[in-house]
C-alpha positions as CSV (number, residue, x, y, z in Angstrom):
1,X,-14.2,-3.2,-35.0
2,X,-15.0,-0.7,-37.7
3,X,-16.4,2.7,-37.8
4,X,-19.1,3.4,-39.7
5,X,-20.1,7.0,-41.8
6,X,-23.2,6.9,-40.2
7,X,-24.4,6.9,-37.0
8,X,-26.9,4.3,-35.5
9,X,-28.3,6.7,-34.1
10,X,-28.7,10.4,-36.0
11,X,-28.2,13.1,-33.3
12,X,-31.0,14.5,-35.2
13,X,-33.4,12.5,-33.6
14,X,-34.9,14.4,-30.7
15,X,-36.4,11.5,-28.6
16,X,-32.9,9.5,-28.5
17,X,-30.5,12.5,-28.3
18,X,-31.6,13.6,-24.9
19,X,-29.3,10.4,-23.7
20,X,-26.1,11.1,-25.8
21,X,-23.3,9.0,-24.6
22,X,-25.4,6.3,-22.6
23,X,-24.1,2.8,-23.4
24,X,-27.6,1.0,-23.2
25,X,-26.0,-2.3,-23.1
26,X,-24.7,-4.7,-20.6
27,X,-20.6,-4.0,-21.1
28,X,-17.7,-4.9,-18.6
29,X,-17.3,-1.6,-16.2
30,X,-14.9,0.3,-17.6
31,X,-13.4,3.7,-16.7
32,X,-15.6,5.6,-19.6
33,X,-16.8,5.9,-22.6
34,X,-17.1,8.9,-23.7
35,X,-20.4,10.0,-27.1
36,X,-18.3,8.9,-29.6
37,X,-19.1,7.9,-33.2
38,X,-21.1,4.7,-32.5
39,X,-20.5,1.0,-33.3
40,X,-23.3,-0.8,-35.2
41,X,-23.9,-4.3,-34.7
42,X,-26.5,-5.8,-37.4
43,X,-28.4,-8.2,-35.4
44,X,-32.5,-8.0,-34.5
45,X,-31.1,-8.2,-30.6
46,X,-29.6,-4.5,-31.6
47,X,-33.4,-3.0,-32.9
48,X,-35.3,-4.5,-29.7
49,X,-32.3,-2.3,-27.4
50,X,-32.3,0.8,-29.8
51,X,-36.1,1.4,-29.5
52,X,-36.3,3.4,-26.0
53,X,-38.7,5.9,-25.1
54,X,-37.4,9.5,-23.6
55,X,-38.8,8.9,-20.0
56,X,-38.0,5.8,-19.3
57,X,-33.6,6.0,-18.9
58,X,-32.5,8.2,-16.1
59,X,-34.4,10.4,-13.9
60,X,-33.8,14.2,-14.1
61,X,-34.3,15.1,-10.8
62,X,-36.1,18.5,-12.3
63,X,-34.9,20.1,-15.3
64,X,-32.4,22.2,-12.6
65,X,-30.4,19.6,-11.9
66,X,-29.1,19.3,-15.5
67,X,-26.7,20.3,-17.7
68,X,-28.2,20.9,-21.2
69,X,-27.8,17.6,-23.2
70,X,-26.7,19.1,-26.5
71,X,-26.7,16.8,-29.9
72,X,-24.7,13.8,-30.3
73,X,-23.9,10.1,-30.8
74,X,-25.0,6.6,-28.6
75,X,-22.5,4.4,-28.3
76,X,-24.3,1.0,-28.0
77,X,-22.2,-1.9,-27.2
78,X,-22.8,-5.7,-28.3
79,X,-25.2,-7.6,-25.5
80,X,-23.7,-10.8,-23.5
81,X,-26.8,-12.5,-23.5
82,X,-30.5,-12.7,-25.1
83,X,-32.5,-8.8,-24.2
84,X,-34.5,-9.0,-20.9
85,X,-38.1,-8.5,-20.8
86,X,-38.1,-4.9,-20.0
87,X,-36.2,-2.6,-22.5
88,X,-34.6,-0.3,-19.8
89,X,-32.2,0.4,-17.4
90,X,-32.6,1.9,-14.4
91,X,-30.4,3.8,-12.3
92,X,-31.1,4.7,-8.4
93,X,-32.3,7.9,-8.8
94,X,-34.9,7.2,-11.5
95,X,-35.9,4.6,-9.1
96,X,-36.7,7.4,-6.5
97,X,-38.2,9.2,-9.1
98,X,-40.6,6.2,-9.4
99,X,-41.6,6.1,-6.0
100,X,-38.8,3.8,-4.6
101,X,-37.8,4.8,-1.1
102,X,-35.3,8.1,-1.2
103,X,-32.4,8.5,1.4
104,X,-34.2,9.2,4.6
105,X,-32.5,8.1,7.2
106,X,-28.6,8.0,6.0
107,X,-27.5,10.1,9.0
108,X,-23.1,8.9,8.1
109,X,-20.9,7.2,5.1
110,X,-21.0,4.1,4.9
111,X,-18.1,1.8,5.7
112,X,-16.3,4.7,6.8
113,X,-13.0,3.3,8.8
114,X,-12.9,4.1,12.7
115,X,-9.9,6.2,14.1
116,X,-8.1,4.2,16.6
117,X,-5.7,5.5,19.2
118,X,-2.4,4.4,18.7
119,X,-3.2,3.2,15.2
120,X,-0.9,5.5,13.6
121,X,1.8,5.3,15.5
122,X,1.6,1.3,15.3
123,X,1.2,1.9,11.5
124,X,4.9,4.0,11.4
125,X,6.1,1.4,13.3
126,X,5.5,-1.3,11.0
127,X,6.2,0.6,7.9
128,X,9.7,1.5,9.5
129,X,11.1,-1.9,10.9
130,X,9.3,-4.4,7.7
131,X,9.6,-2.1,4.7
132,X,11.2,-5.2,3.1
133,X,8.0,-7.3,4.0
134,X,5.1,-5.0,3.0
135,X,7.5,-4.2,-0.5
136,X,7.4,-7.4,-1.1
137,X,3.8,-8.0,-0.5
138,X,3.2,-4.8,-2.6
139,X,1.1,-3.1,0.1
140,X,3.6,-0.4,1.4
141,X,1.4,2.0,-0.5
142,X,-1.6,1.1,0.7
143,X,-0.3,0.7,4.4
144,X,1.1,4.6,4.1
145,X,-2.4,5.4,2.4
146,X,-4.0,4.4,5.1
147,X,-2.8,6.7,7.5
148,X,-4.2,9.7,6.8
149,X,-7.8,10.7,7.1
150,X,-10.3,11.5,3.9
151,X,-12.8,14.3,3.9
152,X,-16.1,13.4,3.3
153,X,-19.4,14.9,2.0
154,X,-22.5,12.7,2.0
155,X,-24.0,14.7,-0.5
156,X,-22.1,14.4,-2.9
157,X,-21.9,10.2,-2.2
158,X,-25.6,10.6,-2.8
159,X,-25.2,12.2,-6.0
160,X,-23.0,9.7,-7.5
161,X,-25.3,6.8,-6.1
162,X,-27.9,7.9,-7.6
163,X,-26.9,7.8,-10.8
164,X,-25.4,4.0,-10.3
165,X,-27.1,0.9,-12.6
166,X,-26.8,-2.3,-10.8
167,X,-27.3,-4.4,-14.2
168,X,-24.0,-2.4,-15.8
169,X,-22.6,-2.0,-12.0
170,X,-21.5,1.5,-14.0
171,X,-22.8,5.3,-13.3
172,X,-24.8,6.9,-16.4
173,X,-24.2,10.2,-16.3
174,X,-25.9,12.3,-18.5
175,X,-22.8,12.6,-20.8
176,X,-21.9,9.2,-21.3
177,X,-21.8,5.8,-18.8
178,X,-18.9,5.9,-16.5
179,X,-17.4,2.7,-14.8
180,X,-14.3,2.2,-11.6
181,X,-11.8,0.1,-13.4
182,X,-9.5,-2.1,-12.1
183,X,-6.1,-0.5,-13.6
184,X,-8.1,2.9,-11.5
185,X,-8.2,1.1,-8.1
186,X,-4.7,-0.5,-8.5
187,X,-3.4,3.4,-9.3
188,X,-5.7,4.5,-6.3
189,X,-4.5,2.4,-4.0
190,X,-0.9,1.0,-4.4
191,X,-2.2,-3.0,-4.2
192,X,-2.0,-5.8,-6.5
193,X,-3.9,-6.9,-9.1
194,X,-2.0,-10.1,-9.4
195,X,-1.9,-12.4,-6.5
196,X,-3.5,-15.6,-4.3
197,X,-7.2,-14.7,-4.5
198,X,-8.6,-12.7,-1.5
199,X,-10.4,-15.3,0.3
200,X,-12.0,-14.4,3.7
201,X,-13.0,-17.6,5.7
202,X,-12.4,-19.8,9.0
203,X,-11.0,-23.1,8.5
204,X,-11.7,-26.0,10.3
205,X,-9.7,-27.0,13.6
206,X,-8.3,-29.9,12.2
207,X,-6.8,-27.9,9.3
208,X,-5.8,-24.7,11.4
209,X,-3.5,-27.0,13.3
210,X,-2.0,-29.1,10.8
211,X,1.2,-27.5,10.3
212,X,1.8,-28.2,6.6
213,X,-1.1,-26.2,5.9
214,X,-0.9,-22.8,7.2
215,X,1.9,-20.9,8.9
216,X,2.9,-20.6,12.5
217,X,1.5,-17.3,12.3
218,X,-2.2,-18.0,11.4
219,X,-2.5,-20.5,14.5
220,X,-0.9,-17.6,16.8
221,X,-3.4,-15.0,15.8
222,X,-6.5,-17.2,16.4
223,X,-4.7,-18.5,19.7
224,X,-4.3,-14.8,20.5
225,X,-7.7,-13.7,19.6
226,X,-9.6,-16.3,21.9
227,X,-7.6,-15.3,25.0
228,X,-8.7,-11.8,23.9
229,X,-12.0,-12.6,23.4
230,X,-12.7,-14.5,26.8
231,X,-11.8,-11.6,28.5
232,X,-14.0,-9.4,26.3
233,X,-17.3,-8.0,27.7
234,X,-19.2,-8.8,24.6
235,X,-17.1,-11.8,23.5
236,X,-15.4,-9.7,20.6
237,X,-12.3,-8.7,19.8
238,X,-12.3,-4.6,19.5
239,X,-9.4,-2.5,17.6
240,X,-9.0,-0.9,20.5
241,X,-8.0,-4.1,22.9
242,X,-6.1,-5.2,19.6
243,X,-3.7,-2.3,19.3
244,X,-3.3,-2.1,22.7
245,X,-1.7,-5.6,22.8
246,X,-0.1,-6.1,20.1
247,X,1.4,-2.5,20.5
248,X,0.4,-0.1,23.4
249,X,1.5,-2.2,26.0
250,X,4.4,-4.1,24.7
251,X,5.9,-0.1,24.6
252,X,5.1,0.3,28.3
253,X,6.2,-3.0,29.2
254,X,9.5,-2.3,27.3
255,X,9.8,0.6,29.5
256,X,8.8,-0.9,32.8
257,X,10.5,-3.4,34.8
258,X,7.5,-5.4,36.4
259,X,6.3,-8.0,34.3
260,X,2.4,-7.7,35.7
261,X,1.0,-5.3,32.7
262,X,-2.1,-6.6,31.8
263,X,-1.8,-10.0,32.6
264,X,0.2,-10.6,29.6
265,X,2.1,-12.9,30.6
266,X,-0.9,-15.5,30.6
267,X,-1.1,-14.7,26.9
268,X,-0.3,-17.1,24.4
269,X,3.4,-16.6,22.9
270,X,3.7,-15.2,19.4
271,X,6.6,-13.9,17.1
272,X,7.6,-11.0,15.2
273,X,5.8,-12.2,12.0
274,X,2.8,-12.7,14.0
275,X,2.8,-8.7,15.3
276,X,3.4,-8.1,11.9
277,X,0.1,-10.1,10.8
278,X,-1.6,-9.0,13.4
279,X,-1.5,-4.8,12.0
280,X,-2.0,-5.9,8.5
281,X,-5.4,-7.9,9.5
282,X,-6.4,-5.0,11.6
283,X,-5.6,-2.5,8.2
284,X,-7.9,-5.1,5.7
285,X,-10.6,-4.7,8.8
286,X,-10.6,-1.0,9.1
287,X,-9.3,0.6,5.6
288,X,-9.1,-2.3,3.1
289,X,-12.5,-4.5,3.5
290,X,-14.8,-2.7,6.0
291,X,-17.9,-5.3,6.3
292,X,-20.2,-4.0,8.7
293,X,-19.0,-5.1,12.0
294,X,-18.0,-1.4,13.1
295,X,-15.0,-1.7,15.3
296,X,-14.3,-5.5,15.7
297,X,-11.7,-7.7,14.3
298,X,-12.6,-10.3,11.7
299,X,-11.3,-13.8,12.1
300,X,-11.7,-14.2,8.7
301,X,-8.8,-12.1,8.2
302,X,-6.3,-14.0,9.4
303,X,-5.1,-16.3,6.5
304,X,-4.9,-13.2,4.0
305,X,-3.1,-11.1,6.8
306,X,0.0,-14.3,7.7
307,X,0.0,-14.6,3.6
308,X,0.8,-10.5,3.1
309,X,2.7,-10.3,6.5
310,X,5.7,-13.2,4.8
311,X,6.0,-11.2,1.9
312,X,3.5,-13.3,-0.2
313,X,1.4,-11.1,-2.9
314,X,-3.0,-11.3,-2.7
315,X,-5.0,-9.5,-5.2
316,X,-6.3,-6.5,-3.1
317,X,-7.3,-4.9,-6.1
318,X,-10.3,-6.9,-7.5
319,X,-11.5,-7.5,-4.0
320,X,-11.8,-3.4,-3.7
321,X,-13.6,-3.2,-6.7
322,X,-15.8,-6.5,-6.2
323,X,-16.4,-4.7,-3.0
324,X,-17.7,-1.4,-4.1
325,X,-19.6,-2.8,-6.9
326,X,-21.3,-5.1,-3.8
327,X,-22.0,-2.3,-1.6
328,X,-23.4,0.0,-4.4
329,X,-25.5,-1.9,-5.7
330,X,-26.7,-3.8,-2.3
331,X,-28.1,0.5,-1.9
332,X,-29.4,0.9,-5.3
333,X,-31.5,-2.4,-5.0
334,X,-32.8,-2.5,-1.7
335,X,-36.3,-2.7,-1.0
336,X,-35.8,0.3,2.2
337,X,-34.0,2.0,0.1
338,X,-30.4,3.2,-0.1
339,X,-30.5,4.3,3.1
340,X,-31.2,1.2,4.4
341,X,-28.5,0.5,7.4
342,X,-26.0,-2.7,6.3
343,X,-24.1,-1.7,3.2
344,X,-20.6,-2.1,3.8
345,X,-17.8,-1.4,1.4
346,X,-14.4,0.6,1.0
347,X,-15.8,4.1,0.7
348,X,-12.2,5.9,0.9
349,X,-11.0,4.4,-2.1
350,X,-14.6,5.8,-4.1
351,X,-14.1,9.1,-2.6
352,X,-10.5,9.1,-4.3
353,X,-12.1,8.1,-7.3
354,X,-14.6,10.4,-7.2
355,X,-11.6,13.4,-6.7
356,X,-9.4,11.8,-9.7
357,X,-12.7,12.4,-12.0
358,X,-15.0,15.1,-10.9
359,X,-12.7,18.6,-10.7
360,X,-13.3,20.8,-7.4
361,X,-15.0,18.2,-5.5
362,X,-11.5,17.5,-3.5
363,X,-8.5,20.6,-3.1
364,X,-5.0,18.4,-3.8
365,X,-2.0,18.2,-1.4
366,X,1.0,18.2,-1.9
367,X,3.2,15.4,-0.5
368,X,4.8,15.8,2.7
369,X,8.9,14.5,2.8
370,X,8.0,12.1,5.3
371,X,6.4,9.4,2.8
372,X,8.6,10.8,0.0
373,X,11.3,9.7,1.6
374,X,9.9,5.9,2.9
375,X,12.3,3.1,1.4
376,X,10.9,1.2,-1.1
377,X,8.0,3.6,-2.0
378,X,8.7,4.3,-5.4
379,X,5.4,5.4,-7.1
380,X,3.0,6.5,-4.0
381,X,-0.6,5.7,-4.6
382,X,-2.7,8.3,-5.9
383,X,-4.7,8.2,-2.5
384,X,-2.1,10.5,-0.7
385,X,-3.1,13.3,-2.7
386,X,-6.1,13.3,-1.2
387,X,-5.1,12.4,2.2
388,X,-6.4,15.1,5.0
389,X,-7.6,17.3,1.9
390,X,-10.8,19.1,2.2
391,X,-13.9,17.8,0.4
392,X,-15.9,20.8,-1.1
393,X,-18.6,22.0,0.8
394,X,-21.8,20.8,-1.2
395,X,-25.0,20.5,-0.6
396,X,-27.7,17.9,-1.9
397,X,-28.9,20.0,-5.3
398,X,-25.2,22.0,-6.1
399,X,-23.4,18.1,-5.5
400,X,-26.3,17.1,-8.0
401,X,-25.6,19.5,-10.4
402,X,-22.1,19.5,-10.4
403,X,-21.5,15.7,-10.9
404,X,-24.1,16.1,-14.2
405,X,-22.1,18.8,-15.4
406,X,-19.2,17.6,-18.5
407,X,-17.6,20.3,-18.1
408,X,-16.2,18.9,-14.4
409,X,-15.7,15.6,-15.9
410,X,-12.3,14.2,-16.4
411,X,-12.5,10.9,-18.4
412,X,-9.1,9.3,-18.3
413,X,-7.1,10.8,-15.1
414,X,-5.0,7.8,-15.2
415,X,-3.6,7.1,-18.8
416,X,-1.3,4.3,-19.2
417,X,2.2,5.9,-19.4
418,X,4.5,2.4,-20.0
419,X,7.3,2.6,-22.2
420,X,6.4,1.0,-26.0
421,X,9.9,1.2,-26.8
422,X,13.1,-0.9,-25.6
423,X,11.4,-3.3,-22.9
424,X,8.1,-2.5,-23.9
425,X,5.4,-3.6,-26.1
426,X,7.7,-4.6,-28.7
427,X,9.2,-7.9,-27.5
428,X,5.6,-9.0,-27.4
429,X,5.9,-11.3,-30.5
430,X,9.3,-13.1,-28.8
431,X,7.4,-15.0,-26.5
432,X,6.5,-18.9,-27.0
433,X,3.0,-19.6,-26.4
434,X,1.9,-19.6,-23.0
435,X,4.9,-18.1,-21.7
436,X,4.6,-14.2,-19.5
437,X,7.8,-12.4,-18.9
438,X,6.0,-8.9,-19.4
439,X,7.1,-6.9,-16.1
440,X,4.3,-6.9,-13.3
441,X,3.4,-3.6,-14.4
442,X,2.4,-4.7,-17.7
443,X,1.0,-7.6,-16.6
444,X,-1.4,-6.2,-14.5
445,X,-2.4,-3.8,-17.1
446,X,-3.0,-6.9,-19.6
447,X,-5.6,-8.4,-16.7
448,X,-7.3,-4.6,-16.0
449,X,-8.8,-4.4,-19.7
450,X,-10.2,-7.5,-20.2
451,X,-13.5,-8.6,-19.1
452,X,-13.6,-10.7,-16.5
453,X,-15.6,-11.5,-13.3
454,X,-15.0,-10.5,-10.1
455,X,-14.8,-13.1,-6.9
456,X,-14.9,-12.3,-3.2
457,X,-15.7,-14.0,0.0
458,X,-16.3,-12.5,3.6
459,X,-17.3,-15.3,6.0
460,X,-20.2,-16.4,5.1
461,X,-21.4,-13.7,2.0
462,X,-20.1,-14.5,-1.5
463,X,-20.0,-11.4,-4.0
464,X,-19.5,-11.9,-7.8
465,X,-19.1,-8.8,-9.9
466,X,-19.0,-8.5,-13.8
């Protein structure tokens, strides 16, 4: 694609250059565009979507709560499809502006994880006996991530959902449209973009048990989780009662000699790989996939859990990002508002997005010897360097005004750093068609930055992201 010497859009004009940097089309979400030069495209489609009228973009909130704009360029990108009806795009807040309900009644985050007790401590556990396991799998990272507790404000979670467009599933700031990428959540996190699709679901009996289909270790952790659940109050499975089987109590029965704790031995028989499955479906639960069901275990888990607990790879990283595009957009569009209780979605790995973009709203910590020196962990995810760091103390209008501002923007945190030398780029042309030997990391990279759609199903919902 070509530049051109002049701009579709001259920053002269005083009715367009209020919204400099706004992509006004439907695009994949990407990690930013930032008001460059713009990129005509000579089709009548591009005249219907360049004709806008100042009022109708993004809500100001009040002329405080702004930044000035300053002069320059639109980028518009090329439509997917014929030009809806309505020539405009809204985000939340200009929603709210127009009389959509606001955020009374949000009173906590949601899809916040739960601290459990003995979590942790089961969590070193694991990391320190099946390094080899979760390496494999590549969610050592995430697992270590997941440890450590992220500071929170809710104002500043307001801020940035305001400013969210469920038709671009991007945020349009007023200095240029602003996407989560899926190279970003991969960094974030530590997981795999490559990988068996992440598939939440319950088979049927007659396929649970045939043993050719799933592993030994699937049928053990449903086996396990009815015996739980008949002796549950509310016929759930808490994480509570889960640690405290697969871990609390096998310490103390390790360290007593009667064999009458808990009753356990009426409980089914499992193995090691099953313990093993049974953390990691308790980590996609709490940290990974939060869904709404507070403090339970998910069933639905199980398959993906036995799969990462034998060492084979899933593609977290799509189903994060599917996820969060879900559970922003399920608040920008509700009727009740944003506030509306149900949303679900892995609000720890926005907030660390949020801290790798927007300067001062997170302090950075150092990290601690402990998980520099884990086996394995080569390249810790960018997560820990927000892990038990302090979120800045903002309220509603200061979290406003200091997510509009540019000049606490950071467009590109995360800049590809892969050798183009040696085993690089360069043996690119070597390769017979349909053949991949790039390394993973490249590989994955490859996937990030094209457009795609995004898949995920928890029990019964089905989310698709663009």
């Amino acid at each position: 694609m070509g530049k051109t010497s002049e701009p579709l859009i001259h920053p002269d004009d005083k009715t367009l250059g209020v919204f400099r940097g706004l992509s006004l089309m439907r695009s994949p979400p990407i990690f930013g565009r930032s008001a460059e030069p713009a990129i005509p495209y000579e089709t009548p489609m591009l005249k219907e979507w360049a004709i806008f009228k100042q009022k109708q973009l993004l809500g100001r909130f009040g002329v405080d709560y702004y930044a000035p704009d300053g002069d320059g360029d639109v980028i518009l990108l090329p439509p997917l499809g014929p030009p809806k009806e309505r020539d405009t795009l809204q985000s939340l807040g200009y929603k709210i502006l127009n009389d959509h309900p606001g955020w009374c009644g949000m009173s906590r985050v949601f899809g916040d994880s739960i601290e459990v007790e003995g979590l942790i401590e089961w969590g070193n556990y694991t990391i320190s006996h099946y390094t080899t396991q979760l390496r494999r799998a590549g969610i050592l990272g995430g697992i270590v991530a997941s440890r450590g507790k992220y500071s929170k404000n809710i104002n500043i979670i307001k801020a940035l959902v305001e400013l969210w467009c469920s038709e671009t599933n991007t945020f349009h700031l007023p200095y240029g449209e602003v996407g989560i990428s899926l190279w970003e959540i991969r960094e974030l996190s530590g997981l795999p973009i490559i990988g068996d699709m992440y598939d939440e679901y319950i088979p049927p009996n007659s396929e649970l048990y045939n043993k050719n289909n799933y592993p030994n270790c699937v049928r053990e952790l449903f086996d396990i989780y009815q015996w739980l659940m008949a002796r549950s109050s509310n016929k759930r499975v808490r994480y509570d009662l889960w640690v405290n089987f697969f871990y609390t109590s096998c310490k103390k029965l390790n360290r007593s000699k009667s064999r009458n704790i808990s009753n356990r031995e009426l409980a089914p028989s499992y193995t090691e790989d099953t313990t093993r499955a049974a953390y990691i479906s308790l980590w996609l639960c709490n940290f990974v996939m939060p869904s709404g069901l507070d403090h339970f275990i998910r069933p639905e888990t199980f398959i993906m859990a036995s799969k990462l607990a034998l060492g084979e790879r899933v593609a977290l990283a799509p189903a994060i990002l599917c996820a969060i595009h879900a559970g922003l957009s399920f608040m920008s569009d509700h009727p009740e508002g944003p506030a509306h209780p149900g949303p679900q979605f892995p609000v720890n790995f926005l907030y660390a997005w949020i801290g790798l973009h927007f300067e001062q709203t997170y302090s950075r910590k150092m990290i601690s010897d402990n998980i520099k020196n884990i086996a394995g962990l080569r390249s810790p995810p960018q997560m820990i360097f927000f892990m038990d760091a302090a979120a800045s103390p903002f309220n509603a209008k200061r979290a406003r005004i200091h997510l509009r501002s540019s000049a606490h923007f950071v467009w590109r945190p995360l800049p590809y750093s892969y050798s183009f030398v040696n085993d690089g780029w360069f043996y690119d042309a070597k390769l017979a068609p349909g053949e991949c030997k790039y390394p993973r990391e490249v590989y994955e990279y490859i996937i990030s930055i094209r457009q795609s759609v995004l898949p995920l199903r928890l029990g019964n919902k089905l989310h698709t992201a663009v």
